[in-house]
DODREN-549621 format. One record per residue: residue in one letter; x, y, z of N, C-alpha, C in turn; residue number from 0; chain. Coordinates in steps of 0.02 Angstrom, whole numbers, plus 50000, padded with zeros to 5 digits. Layout:
# residues N
[a, [X, Y, Z], [X, Y, Z], [X, Y, Z], NUM, A]
...
This chain:
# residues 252
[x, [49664, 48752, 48109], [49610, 48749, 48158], [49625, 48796, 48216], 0, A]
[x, [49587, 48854, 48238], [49579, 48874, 48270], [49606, 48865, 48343], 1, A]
[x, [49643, 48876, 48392], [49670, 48857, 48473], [49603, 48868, 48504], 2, A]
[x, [49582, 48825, 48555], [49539, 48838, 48580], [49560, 48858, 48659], 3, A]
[x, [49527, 48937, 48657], [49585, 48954, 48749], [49559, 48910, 48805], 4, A]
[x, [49599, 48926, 48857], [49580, 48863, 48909], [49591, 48926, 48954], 5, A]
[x, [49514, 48922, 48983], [49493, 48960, 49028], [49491, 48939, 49101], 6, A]
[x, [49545, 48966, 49151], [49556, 48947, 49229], [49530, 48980, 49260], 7, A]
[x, [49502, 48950, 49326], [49475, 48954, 49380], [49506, 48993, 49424], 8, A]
[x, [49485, 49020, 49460], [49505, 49061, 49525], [49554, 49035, 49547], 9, A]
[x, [49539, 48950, 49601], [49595, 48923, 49622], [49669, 48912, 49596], 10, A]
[x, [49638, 48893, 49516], [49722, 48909, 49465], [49756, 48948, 49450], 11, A]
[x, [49701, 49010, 49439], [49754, 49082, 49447], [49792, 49078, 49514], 12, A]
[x, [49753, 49050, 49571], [49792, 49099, 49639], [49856, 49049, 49639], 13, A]
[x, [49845, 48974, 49605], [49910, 48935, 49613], [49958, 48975, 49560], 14, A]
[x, [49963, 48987, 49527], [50015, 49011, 49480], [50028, 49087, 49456], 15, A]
[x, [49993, 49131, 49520], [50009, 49181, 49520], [50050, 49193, 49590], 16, A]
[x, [50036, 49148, 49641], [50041, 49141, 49718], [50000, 49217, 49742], 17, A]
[x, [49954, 49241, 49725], [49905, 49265, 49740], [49854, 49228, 49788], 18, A]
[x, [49819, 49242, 49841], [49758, 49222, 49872], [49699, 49221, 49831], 19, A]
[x, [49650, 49181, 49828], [49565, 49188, 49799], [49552, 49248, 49808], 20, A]
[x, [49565, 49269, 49887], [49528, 49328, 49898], [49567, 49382, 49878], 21, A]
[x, [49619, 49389, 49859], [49648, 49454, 49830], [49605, 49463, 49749], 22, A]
[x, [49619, 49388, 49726], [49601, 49390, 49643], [49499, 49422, 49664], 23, A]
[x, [49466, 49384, 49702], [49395, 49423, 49723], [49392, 49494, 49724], 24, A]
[x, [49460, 49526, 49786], [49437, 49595, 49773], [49463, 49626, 49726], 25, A]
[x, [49508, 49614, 49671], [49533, 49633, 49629], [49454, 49646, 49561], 26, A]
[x, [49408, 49597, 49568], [49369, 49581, 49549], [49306, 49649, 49566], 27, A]
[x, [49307, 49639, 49623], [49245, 49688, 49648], [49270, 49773, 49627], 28, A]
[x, [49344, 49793, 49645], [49354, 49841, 49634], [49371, 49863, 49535], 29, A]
[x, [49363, 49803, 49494], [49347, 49814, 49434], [49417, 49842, 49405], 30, A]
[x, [49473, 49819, 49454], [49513, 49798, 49418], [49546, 49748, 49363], 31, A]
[x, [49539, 49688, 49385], [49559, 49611, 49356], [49462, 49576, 49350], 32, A]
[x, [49420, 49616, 49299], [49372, 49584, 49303], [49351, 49517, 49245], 33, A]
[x, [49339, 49475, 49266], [49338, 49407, 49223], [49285, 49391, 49215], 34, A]
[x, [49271, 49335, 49158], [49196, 49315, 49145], [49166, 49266, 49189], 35, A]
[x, [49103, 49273, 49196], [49074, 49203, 49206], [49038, 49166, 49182], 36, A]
[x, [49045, 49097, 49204], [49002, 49047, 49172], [48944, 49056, 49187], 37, A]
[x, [48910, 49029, 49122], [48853, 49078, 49122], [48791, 49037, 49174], 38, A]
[x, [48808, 48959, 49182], [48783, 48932, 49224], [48796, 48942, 49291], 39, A]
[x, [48850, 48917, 49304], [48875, 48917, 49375], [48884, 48968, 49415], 40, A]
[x, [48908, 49029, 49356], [48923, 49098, 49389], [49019, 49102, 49418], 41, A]
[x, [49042, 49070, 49403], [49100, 49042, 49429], [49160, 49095, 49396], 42, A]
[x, [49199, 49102, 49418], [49247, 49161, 49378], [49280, 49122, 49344], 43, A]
[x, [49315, 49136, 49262], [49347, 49106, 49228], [49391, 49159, 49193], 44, A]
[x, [49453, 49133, 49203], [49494, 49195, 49166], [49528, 49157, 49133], 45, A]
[x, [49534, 49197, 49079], [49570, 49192, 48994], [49635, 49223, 49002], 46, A]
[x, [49665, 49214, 48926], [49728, 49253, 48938], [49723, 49339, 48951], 47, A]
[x, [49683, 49362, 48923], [49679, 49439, 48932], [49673, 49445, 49005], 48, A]
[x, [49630, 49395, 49030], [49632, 49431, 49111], [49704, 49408, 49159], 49, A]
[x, [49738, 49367, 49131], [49825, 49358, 49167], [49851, 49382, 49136], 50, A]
[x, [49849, 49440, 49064], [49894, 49488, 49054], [49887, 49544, 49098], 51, A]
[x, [49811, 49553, 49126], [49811, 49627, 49156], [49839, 49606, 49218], 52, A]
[x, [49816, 49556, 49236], [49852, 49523, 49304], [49914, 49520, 49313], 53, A]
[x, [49960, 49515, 49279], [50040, 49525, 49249], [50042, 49577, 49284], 54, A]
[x, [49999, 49630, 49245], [50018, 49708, 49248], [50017, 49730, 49322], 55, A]
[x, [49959, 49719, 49345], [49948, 49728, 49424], [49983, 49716, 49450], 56, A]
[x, [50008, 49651, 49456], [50085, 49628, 49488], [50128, 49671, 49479], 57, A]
[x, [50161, 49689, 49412], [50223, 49722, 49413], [50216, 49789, 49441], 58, A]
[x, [50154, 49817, 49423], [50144, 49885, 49471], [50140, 49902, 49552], 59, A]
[x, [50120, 49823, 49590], [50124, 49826, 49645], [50177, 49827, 49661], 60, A]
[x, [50245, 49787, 49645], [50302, 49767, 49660], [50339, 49844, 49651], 61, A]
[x, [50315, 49880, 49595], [50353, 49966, 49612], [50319, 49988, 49669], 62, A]
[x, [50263, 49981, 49697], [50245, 50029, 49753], [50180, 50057, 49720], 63, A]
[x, [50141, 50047, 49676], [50091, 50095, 49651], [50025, 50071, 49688], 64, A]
[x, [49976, 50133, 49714], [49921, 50076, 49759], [49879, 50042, 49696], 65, A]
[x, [49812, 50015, 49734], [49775, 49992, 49679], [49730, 50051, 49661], 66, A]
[x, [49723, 50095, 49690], [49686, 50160, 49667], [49727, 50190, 49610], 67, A]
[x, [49769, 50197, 49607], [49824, 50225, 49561], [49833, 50172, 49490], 68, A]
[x, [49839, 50118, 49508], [49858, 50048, 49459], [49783, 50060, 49418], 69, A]
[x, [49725, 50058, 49448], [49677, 50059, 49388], [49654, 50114, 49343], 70, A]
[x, [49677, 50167, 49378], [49658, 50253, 49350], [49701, 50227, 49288], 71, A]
[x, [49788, 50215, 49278], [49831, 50193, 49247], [49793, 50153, 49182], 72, A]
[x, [49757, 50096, 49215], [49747, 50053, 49183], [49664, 50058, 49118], 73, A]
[x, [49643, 50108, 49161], [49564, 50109, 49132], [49593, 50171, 49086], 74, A]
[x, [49641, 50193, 49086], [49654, 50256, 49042], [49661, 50253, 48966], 75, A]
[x, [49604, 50250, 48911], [49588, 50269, 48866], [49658, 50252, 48818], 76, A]
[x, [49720, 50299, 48841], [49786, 50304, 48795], [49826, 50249, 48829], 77, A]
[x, [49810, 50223, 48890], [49858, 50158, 48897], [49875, 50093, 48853], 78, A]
[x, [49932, 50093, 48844], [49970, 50056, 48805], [50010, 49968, 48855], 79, A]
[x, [49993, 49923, 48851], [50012, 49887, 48877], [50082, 49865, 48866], 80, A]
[x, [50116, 49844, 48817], [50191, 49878, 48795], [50212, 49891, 48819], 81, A]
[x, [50193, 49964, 48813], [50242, 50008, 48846], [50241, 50035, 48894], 82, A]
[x, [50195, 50008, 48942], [50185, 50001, 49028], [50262, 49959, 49030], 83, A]
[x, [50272, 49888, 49003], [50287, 49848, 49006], [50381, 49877, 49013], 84, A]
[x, [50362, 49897, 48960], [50448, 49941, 48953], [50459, 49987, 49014], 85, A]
[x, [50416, 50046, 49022], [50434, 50068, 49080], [50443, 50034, 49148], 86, A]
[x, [50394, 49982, 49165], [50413, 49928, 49237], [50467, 49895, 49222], 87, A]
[x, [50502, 49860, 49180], [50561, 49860, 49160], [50617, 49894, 49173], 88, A]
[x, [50606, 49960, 49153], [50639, 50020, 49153], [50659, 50022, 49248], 89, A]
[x, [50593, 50017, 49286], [50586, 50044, 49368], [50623, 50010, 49403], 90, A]
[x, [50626, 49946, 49376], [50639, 49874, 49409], [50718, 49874, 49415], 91, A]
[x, [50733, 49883, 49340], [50806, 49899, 49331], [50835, 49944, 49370], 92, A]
[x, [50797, 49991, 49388], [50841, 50052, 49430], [50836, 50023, 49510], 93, A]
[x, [50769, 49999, 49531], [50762, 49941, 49579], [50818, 49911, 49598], 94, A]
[x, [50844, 49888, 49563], [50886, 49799, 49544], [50952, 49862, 49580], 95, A]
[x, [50960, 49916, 49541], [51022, 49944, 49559], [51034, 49962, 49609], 96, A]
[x, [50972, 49982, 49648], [50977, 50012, 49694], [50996, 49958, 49785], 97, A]
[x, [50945, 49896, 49760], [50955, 49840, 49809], [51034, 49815, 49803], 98, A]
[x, [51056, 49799, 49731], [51118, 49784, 49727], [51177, 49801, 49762], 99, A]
[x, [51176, 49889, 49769], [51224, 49924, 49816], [51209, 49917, 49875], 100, A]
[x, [51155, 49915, 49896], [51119, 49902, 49958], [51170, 49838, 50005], 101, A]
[x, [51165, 49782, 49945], [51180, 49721, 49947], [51252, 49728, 49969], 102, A]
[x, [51287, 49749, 49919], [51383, 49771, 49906], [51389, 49773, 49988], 103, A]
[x, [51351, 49845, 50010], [51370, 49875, 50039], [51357, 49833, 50114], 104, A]
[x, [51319, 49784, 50108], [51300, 49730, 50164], [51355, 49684, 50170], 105, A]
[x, [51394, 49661, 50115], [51431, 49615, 50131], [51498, 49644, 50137], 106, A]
[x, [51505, 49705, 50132], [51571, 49728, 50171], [51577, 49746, 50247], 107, A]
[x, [51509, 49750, 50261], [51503, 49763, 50329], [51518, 49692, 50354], 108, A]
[x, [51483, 49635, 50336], [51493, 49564, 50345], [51595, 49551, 50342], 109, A]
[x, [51590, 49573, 50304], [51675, 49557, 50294], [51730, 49597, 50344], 110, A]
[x, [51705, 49638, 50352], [51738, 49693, 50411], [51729, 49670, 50477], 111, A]
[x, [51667, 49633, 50490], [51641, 49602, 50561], [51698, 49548, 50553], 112, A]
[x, [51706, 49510, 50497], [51773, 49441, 50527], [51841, 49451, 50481], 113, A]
[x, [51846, 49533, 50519], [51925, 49555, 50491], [51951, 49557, 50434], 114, A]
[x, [51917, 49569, 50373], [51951, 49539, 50318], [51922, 49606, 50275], 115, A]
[x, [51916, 49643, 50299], [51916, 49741, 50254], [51890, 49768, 50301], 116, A]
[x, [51915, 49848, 50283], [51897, 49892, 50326], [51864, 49948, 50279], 117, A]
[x, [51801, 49975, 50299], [51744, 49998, 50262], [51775, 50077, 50285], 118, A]
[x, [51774, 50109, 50225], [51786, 50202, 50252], [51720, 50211, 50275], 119, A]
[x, [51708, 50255, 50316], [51651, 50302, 50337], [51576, 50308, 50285], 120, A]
[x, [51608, 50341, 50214], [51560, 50343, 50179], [51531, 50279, 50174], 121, A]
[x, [51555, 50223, 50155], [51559, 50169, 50122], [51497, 50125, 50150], 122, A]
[x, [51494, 50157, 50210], [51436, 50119, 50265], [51373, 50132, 50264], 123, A]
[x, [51359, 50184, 50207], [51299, 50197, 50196], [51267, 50195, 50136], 124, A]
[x, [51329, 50173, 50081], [51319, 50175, 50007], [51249, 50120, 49991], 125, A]
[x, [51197, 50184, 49956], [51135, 50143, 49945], [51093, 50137, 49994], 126, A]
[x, [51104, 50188, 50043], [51051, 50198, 50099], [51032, 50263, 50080], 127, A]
[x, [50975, 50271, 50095], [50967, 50374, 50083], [50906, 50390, 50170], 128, A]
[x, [50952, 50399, 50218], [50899, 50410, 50290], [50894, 50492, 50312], 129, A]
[x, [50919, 50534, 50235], [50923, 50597, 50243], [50839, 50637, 50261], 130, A]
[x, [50795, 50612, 50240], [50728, 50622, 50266], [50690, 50586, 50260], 131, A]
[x, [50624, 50609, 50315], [50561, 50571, 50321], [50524, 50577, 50261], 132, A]
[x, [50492, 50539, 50212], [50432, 50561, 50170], [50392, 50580, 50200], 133, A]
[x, [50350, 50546, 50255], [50307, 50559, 50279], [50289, 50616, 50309], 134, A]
[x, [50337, 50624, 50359], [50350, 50696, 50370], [50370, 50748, 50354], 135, A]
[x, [50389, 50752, 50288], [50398, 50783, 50235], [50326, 50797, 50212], 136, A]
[x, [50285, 50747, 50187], [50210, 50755, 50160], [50180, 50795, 50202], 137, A]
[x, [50167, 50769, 50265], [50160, 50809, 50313], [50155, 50885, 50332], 138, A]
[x, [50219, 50899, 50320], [50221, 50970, 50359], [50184, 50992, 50281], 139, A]
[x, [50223, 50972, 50228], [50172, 51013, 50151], [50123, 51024, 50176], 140, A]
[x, [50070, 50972, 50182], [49989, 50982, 50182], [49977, 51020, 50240], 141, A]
[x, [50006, 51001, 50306], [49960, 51032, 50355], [50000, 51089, 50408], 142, A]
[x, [50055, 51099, 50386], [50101, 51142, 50415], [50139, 51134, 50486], 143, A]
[x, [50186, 51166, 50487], [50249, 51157, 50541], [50208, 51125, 50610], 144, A]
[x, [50178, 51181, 50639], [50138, 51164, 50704], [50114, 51106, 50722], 145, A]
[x, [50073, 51072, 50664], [50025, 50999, 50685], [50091, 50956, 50697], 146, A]
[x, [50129, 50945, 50664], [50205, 50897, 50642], [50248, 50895, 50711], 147, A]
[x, [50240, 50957, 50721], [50284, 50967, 50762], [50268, 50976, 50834], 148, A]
[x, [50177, 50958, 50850], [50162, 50968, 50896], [50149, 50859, 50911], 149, A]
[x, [50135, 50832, 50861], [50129, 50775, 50879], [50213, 50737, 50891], 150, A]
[x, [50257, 50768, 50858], [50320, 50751, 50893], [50339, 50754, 50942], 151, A]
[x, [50311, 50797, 50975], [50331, 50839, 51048], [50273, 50760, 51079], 152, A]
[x, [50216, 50743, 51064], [50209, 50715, 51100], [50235, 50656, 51109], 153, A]
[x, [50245, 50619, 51037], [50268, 50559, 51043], [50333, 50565, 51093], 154, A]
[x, [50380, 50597, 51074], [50435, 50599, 51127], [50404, 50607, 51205], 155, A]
[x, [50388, 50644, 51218], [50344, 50645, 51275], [50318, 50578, 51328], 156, A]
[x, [50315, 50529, 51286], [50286, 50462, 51286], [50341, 50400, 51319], 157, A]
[x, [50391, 50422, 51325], [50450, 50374, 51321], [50451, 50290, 51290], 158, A]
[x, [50498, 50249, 51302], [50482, 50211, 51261], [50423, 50169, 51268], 159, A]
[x, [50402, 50154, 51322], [50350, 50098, 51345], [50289, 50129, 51320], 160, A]
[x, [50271, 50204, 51319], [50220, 50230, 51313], [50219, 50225, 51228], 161, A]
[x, [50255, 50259, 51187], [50262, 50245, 51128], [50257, 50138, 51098], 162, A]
[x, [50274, 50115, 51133], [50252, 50043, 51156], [50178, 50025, 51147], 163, A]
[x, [50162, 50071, 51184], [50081, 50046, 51215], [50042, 50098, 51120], 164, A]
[x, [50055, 50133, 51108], [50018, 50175, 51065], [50027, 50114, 50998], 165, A]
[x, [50075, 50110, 50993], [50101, 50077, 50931], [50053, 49995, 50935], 166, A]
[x, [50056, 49997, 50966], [50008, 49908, 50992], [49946, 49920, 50964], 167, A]
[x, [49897, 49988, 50996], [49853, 49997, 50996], [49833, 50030, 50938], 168, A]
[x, [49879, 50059, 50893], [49894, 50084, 50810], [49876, 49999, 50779], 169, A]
[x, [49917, 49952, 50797], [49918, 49896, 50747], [49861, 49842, 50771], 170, A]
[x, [49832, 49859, 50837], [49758, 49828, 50841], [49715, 49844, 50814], 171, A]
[x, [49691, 49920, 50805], [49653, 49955, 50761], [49649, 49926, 50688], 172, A]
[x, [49711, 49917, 50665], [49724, 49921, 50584], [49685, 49839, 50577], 173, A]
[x, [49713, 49802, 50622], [49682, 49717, 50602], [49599, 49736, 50621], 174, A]
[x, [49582, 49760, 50662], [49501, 49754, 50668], [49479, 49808, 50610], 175, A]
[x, [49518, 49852, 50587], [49475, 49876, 50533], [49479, 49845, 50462], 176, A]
[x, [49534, 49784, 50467], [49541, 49766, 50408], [49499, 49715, 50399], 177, A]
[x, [49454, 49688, 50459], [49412, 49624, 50479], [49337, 49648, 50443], 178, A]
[x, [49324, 49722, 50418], [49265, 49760, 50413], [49279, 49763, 50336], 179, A]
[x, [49334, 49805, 50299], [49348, 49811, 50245], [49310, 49791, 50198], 180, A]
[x, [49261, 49746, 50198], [49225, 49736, 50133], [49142, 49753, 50152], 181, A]
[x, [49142, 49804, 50206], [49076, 49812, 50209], [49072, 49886, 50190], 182, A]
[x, [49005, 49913, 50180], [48999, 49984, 50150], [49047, 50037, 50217], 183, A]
[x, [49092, 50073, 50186], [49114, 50119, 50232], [49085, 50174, 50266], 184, A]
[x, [49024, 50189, 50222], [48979, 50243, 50282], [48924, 50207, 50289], 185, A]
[x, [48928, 50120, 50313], [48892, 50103, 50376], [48905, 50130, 50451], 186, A]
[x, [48864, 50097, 50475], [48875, 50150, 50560], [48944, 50094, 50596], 187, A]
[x, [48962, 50045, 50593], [48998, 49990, 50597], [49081, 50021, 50582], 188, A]
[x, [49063, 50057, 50494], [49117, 50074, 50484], [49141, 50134, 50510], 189, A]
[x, [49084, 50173, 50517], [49102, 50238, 50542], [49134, 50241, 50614], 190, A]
[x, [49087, 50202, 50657], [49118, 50187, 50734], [49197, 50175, 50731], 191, A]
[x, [49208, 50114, 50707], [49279, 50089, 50688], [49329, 50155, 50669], 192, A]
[x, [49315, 50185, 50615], [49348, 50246, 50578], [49362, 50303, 50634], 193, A]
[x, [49296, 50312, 50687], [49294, 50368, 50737], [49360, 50339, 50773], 194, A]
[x, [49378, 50264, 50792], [49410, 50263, 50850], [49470, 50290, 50816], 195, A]
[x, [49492, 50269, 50758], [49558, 50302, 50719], [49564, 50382, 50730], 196, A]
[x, [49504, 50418, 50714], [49503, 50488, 50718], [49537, 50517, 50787], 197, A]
[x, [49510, 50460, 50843], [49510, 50481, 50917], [49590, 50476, 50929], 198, A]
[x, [49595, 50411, 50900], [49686, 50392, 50906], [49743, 50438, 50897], 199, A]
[x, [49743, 50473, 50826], [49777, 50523, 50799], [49773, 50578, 50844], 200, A]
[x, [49723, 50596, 50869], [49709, 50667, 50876], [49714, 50655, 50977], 201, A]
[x, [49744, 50608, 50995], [49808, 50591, 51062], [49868, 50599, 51028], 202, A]
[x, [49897, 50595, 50969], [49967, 50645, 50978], [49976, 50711, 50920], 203, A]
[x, [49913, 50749, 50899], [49909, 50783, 50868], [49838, 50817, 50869], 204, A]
[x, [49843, 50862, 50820], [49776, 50887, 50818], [49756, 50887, 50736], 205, A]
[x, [49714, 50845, 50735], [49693, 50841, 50661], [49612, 50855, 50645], 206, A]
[x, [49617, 50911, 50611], [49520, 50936, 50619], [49495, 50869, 50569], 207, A]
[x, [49432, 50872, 50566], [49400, 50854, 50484], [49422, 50846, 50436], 208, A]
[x, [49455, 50926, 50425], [49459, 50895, 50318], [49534, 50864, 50349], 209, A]
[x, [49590, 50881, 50392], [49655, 50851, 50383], [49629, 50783, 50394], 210, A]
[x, [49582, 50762, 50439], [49576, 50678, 50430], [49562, 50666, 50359], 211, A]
[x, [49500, 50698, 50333], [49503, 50659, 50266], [49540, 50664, 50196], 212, A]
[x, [49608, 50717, 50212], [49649, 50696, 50170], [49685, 50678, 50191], 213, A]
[x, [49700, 50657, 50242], [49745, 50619, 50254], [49726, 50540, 50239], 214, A]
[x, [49664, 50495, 50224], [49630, 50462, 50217], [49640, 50457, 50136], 215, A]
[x, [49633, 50526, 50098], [49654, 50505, 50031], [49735, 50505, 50034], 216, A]
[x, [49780, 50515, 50061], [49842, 50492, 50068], [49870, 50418, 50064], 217, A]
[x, [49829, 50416, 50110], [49827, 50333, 50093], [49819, 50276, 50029], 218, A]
[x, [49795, 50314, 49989], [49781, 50282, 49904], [49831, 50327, 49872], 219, A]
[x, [49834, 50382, 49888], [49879, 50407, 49827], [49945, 50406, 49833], 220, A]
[x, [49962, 50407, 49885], [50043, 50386, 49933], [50049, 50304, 49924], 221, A]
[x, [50087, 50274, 49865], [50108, 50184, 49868], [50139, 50194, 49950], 222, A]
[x, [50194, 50210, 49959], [50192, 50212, 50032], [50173, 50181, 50091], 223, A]
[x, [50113, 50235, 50094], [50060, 50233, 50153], [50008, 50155, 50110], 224, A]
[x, [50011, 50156, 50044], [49982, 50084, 50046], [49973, 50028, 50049], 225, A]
[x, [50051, 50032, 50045], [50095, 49973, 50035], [50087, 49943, 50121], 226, A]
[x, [50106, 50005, 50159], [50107, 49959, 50223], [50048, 49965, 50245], 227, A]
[x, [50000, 50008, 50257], [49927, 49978, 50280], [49894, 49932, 50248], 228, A]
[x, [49913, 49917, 50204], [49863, 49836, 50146], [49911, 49776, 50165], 229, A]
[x, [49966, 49793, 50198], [50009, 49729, 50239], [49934, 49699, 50282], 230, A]
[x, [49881, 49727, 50316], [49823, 49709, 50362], [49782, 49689, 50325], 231, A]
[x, [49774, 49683, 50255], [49746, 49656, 50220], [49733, 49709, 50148], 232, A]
[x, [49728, 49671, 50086], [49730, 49674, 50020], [49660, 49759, 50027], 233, A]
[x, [49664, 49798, 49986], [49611, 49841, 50003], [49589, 49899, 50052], 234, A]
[x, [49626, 49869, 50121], [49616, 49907, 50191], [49612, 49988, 50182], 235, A]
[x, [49673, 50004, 50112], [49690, 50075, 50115], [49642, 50123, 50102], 236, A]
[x, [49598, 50095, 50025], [49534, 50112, 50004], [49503, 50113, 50053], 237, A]
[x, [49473, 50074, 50105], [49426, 50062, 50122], [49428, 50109, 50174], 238, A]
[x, [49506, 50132, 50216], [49516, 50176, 50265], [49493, 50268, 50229], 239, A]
[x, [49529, 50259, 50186], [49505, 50317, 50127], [49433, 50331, 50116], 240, A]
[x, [49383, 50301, 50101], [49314, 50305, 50091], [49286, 50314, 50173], 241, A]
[x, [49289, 50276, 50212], [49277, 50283, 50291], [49311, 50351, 50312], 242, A]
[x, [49363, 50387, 50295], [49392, 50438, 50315], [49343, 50490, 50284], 243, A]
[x, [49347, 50487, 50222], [49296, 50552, 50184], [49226, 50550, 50230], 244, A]
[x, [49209, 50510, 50231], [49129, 50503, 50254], [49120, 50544, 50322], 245, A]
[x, [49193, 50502, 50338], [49176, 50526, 50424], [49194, 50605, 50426], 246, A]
[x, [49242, 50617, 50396], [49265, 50697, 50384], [49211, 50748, 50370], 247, A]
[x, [49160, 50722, 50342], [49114, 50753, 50282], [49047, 50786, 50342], 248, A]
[x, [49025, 50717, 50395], [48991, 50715, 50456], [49013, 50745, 50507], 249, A]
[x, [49077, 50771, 50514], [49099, 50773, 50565], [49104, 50869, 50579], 250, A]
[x, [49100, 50881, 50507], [49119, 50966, 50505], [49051, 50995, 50534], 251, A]
């Protein structure tokens, strides 16, 4: 006789994935993790196929991949679920190695603080790498020495309180734009919001049009830059990305 699947609800996925409703929703809208509904209620019901792709999403977030990137991956024709599987495996493992030394190298410092080894020089950094900025690295690539190096000059410029006050007003921005995030990005709402970002940047730099709006697709294609702006909420990065193009597009 046939198994008959047992199809869960939203609330059950988010319990046993420790996912939010609303992540599994926009996961939904952006046609990543999309599930059926009842055909009455309208209610989302996911099967096993939709907590295998859900699996997948997970393990891809946990490397750093955005969700712009995770579904290109995923909607791709030759994708193999397998052997996604083997390679996040593969990432995790080098992961695992890398926190591990990280780790080593934490508890000798711990052990050196109550006398009981003494760490050589090298030893104090094994599994750190603070040899460069990515960002500023990405940076100077796309938009060259001058812009990089002219918004450095200001930030220093700023001393600490002032760099204080910017940084506040960086992470107020990010929560009120993440409060908008599910509305069309070239509404006038979104655009306003998006302008004040434009205005922000361009107090310690000079960023025309198109550098705002790739820098806007930076944001999706850089895990990075996605990882920590979607800390303000699940999506924010996309949504800063689409609001960036628009506004870039109006603005030339």
């Amino acid at each position: 006789m046939e198994e008959i699947e047992h199809m869960m609800t939203i609330q059950e996925v988010a319990r046993i994935s420790a996912l939010t409703a609303r992540t599994l929703r926009w996961y939904d809208r952006i046609g990543l993790v999309v599930p059926d509904r009842d055909p009455f209620t309208r209610y989302r019901r996911y099967g096993r196929e939709d907590l295998k792709n859900l699996q997948q999403v997970v393990y891809f977030r946990e490397l750093g991949f955005s969700l712009d990137k995770i579904k290109r991956i995923m909607d791709d024709p030759k994708f193999d679920r397998a052997s996604a599987l083997k390679d996040q495996l593969s990432m995790l493992k080098e992961k695992r190695k890398a926190v591990e030394q990280m780790i080593k190298t934490l508890e000798s410092a711990i052990a050196e603080e109550k006398g009981v080894h003494v760490m050589h020089d090298k030893e104090r950094f094994e599994g750190f790498d603070f040899s460069h900025n990515p960002y500023e690295q990405e940076a100077r690539k796309r938009w060259g020495e001058d812009t990089v190096d002219r918004a450095n000059v200001t930030l220093s410029s700023l001393g600490g309180d002032g760099q204080e006050e910017l940084s506040n007003r960086m992470e107020n921005l990010f929560r009120a734009l993440a409060k908008i995030r599910e509305i069309d990005p070239a509404s006038q709402e979104a655009q306003e919001a998006i302008g004040r970002w434009y205005d922000l940047l361009n107090t310690m730099g000079h960023y025309s049009p198109d550098m705002f709006g790739n820098l806007g697709r930076m944001y999706v294609d850089d895990p990075r830059f996605t990882k920590n702006i979607d800390k303000y909420g699940e999506g924010l990065a996309l949504f800063m990305r689409d609001a960036m193009i628009v506004y870039s597009g109006r603005k030339k």
